[in-house]
DSSP file (Angstrom, degrees, kcal/mol; ACC not computed):
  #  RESIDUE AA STRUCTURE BP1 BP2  ACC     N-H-->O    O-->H-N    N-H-->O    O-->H-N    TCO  KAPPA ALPHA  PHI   PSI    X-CA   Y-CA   Z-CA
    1    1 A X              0   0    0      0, 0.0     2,-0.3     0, 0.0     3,-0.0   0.000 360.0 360.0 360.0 113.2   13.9   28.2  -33.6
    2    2 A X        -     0   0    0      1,-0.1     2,-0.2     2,-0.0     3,-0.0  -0.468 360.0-127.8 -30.5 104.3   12.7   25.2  -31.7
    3    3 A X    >   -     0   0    0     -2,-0.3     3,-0.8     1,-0.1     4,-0.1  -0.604  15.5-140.9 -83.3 132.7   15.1   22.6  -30.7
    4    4 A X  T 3  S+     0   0    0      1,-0.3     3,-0.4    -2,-0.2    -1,-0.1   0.855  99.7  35.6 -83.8 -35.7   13.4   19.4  -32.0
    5    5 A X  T 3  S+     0   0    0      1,-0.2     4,-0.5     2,-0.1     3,-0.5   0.073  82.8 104.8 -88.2  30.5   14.6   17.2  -28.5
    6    6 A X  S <  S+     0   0    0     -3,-0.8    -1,-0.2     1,-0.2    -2,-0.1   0.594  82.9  48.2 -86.4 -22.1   14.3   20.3  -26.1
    7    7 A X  S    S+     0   0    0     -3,-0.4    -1,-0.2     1,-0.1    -2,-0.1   0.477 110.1  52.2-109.7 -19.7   10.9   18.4  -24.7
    8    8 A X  S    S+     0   0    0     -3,-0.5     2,-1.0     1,-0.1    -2,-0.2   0.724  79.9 120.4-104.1  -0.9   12.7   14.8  -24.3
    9    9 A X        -     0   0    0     -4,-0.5     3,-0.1     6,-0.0    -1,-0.1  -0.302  67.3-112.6 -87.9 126.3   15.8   16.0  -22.1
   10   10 A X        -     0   0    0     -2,-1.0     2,-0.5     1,-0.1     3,-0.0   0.508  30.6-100.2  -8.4 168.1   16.0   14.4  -18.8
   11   11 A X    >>  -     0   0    0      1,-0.1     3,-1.6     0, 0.0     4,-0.8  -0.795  48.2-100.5 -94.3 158.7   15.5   16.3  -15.6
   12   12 A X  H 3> S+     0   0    0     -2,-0.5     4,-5.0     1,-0.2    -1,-0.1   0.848 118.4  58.1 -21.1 -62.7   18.8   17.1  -14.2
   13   13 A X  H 3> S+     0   0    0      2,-0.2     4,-2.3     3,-0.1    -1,-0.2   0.923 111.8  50.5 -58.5 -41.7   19.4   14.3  -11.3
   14   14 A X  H <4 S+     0   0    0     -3,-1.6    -2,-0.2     2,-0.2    -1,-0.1   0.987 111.0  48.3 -53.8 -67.7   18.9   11.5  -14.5
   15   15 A X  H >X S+     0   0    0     -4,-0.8     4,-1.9     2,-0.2     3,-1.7   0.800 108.6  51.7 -31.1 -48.2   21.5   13.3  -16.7
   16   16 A X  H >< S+     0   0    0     -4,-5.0     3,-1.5     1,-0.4    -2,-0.2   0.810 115.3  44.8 -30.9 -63.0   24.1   13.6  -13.9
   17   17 A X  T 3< S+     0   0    0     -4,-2.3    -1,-0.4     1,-0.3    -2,-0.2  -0.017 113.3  47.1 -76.4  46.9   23.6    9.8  -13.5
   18   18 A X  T <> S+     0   0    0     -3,-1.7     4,-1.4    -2,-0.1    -1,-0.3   0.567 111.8  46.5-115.6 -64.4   23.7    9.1  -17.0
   19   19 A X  T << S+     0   0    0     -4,-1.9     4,-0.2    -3,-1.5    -2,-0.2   0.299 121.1  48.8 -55.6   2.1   27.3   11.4  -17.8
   20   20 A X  T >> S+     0   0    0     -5,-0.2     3,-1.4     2,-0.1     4,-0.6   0.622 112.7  47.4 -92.4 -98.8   28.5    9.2  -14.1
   21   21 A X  H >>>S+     0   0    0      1,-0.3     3,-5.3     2,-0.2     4,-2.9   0.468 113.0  46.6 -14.0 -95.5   27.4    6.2  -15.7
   22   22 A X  I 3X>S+     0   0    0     -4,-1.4     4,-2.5     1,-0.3     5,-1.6   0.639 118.2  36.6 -14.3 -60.4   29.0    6.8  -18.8
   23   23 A X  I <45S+     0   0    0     -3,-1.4    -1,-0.3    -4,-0.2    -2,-0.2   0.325 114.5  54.4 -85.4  12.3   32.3    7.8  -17.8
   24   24 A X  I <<5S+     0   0    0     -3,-5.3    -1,-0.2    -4,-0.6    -2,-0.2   0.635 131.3  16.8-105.0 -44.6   32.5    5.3  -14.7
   25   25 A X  I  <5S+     0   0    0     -4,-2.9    -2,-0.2    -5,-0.3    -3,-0.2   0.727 134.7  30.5-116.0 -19.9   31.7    2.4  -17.3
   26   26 A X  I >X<S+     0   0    0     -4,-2.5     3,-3.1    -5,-0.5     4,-1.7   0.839 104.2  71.1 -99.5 -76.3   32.2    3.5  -21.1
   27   27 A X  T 34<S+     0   0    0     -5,-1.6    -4,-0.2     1,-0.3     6,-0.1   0.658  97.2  56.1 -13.3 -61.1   35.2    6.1  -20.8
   28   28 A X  T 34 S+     0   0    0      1,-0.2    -1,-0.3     2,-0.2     3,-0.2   0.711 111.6  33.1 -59.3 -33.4   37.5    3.4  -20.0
   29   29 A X  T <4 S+     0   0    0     -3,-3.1     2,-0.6     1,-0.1    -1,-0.2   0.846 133.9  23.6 -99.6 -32.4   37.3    1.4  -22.4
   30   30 A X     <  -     0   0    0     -4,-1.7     2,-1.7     3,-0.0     3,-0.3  -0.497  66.3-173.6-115.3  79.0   36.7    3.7  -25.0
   31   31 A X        +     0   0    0     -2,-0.6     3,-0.1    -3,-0.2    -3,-0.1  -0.468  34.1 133.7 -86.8 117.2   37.8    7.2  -24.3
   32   32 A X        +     0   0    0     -2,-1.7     2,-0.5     1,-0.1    -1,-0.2  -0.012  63.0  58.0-129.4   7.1   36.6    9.2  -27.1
   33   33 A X  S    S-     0   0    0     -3,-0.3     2,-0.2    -6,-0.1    -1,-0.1  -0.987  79.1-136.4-137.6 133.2   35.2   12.3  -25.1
   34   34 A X     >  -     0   0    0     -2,-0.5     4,-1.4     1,-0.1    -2,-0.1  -0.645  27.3-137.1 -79.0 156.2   38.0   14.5  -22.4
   35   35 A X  H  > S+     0   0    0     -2,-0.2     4,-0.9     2,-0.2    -1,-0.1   0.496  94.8  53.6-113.0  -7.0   36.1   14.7  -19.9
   36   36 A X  H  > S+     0   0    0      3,-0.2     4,-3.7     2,-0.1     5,-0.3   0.765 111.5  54.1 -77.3 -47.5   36.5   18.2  -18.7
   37   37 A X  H >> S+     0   0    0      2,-0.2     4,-1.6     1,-0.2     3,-1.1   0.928 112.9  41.3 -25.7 -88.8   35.7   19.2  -22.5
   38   38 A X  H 3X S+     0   0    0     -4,-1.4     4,-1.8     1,-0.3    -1,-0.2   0.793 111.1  52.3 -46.3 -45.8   32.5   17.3  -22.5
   39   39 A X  H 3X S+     0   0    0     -4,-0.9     4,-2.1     2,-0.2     3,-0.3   0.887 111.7  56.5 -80.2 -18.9   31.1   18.3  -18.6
   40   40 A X  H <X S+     0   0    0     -4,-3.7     4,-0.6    -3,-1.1    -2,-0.2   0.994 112.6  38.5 -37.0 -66.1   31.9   22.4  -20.0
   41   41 A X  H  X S+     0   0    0     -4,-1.6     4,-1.2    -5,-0.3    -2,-0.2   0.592 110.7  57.7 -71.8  -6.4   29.8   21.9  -22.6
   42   42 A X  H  X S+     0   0    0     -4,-1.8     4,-1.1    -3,-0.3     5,-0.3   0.893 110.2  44.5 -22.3 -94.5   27.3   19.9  -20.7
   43   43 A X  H  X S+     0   0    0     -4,-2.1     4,-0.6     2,-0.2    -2,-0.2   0.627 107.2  55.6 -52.5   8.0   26.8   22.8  -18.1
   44   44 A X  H >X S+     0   0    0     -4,-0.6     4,-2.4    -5,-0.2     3,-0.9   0.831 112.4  46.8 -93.0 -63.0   26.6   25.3  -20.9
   45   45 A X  H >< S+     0   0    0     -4,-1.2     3,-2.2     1,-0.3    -2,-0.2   0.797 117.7  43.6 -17.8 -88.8   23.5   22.5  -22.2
   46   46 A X  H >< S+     0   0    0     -4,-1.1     3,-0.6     1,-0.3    -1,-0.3   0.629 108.1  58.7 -35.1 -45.0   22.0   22.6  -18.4
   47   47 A X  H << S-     0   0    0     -3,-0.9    -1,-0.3    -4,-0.6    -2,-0.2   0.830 138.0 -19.7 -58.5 -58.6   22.5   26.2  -18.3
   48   48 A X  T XX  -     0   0    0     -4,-2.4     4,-0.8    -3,-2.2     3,-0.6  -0.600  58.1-174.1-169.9 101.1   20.2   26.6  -21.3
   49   49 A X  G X4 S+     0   0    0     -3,-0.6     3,-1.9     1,-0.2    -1,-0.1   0.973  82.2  65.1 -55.6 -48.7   19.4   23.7  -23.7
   50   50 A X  G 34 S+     0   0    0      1,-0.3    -1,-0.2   -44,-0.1   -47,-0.1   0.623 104.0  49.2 -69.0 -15.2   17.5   25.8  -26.1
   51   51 A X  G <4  +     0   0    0     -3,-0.6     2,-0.4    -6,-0.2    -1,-0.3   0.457  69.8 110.0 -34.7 -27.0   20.3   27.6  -26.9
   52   52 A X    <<  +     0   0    0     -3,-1.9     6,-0.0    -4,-0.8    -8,-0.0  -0.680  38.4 178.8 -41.3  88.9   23.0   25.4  -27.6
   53   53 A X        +     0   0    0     -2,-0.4     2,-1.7   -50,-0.0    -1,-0.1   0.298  48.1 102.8-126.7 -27.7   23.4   25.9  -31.2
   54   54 A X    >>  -     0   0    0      1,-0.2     3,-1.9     2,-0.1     4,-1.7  -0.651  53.7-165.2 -99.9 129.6   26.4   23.4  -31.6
   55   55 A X  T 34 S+     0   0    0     -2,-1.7     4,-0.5     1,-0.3    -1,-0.2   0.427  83.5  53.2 -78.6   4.0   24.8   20.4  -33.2
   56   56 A X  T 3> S+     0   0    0      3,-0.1     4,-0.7     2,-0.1    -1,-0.3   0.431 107.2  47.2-135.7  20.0   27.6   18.2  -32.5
   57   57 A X  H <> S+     0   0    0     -3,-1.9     4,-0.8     2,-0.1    -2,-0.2   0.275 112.1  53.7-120.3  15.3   28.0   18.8  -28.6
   58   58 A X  H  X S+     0   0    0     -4,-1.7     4,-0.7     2,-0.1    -3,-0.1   0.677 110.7  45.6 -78.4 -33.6   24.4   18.3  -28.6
   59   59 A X  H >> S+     0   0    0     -4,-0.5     3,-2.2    -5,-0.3     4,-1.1   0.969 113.4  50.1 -40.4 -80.1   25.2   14.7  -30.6
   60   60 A X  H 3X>S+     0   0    0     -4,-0.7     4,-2.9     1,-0.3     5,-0.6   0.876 116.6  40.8 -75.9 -43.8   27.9   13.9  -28.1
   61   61 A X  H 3<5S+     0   0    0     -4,-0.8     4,-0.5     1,-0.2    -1,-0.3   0.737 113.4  49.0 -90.3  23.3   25.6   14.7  -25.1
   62   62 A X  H <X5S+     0   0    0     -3,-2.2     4,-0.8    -4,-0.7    -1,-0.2   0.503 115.8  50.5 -95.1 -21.3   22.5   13.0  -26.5
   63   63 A X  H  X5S+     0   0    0     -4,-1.1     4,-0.9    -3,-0.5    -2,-0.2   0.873 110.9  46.1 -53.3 -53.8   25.2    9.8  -27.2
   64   64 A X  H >X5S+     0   0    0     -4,-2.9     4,-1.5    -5,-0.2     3,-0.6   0.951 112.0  51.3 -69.5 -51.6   26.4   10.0  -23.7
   65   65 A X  H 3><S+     0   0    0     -5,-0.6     4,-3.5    -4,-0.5    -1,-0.2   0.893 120.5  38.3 -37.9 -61.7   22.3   10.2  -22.6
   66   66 A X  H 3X S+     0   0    0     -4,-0.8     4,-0.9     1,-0.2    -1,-0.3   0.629 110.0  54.1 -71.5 -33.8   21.7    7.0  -24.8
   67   67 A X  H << S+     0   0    0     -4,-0.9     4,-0.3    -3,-0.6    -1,-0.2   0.606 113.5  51.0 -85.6 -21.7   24.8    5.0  -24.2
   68   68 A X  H  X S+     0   0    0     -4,-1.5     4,-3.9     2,-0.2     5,-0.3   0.816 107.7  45.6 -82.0 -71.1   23.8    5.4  -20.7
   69   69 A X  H  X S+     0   0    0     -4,-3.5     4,-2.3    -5,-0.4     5,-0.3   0.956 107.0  56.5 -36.0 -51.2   20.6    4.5  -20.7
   70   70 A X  H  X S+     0   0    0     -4,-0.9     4,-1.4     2,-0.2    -1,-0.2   0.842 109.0  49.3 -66.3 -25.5   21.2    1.6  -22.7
   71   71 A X  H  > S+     0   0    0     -4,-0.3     4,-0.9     2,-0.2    -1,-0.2   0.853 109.1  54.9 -88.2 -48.4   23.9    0.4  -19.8
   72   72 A X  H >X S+     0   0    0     -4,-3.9     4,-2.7     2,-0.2     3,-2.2   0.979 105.3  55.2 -66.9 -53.7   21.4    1.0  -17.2
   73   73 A X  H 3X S+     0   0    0     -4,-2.3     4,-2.9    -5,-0.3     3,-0.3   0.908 111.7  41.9   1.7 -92.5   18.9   -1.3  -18.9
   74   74 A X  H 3X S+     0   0    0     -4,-1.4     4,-0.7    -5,-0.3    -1,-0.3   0.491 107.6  51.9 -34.7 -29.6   20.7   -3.6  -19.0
   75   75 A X  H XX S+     0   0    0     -3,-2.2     4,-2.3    -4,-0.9     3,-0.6   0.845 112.8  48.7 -89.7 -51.6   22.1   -3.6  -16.0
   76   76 A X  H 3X S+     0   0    0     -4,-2.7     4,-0.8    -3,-0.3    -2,-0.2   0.808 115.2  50.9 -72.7 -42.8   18.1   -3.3  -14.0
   77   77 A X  H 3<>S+     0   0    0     -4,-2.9     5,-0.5    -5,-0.4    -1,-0.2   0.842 109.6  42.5 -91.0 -13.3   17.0   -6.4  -16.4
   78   78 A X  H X<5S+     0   0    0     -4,-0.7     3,-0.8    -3,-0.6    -2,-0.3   0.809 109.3  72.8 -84.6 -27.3   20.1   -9.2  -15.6
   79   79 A X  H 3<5S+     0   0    0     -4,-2.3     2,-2.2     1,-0.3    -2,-0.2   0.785  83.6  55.2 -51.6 -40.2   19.5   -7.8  -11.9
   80   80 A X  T 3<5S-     0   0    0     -4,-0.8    -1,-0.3     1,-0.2    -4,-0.1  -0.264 126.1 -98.7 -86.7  45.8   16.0   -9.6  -11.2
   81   81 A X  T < 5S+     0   0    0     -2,-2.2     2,-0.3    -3,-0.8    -1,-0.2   0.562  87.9 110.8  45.5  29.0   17.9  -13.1  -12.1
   82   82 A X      < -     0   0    0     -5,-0.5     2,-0.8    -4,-0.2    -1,-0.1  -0.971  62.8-138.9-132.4 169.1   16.7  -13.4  -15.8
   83   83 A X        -     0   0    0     -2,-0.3     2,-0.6    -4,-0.1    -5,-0.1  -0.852  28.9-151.3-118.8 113.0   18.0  -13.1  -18.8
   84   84 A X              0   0    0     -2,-0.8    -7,-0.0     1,-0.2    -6,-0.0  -0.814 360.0 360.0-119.6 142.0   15.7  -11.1  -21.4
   85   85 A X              0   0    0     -2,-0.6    -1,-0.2     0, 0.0    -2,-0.0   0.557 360.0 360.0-115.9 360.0   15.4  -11.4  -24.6
């Protein structure tokens, strides 16, 4: 069976810095993932996504992916000294 995001997940070096993002800037105010938990199951992902079978520590790192993104975004559009809306 095809895994339906298997074609959208980052290459590796993005993911670190997205699971460092997260947990550098989200974790702390909301820790809701242990963080040795989550980077096991994370390298089991890297290891071989299309295998990865449990849909809800493919959620939590497709969350982490997104929550990450979204921070970095953000972050890259107040740098250039406007604010967009």
């Amino acid at each position: 069976m095809e895994r339906p995001f298997s074609s959208v997940t980052p290459p590796r070096l993005l993911s670190d810095h997205f699971v460092n993002v997260f947990f550098q800037e989200w974790a702390p105010l909301f820790p809701v993932l242990h963080r040795p938990t989550f980077l096991g199951k994370y390298e089991g992902f890297l290891a071989c996504a299309q295998s990865t079978d449990d849909k809800k520590s493919l959620a939590q790192i497709y969350l982490v992916f997104g929550i990450a993104a979204l921070s970095c975004a953000v972050s890259t559009t107040k740098s250039d000294g406007f604010t967009h809306n």
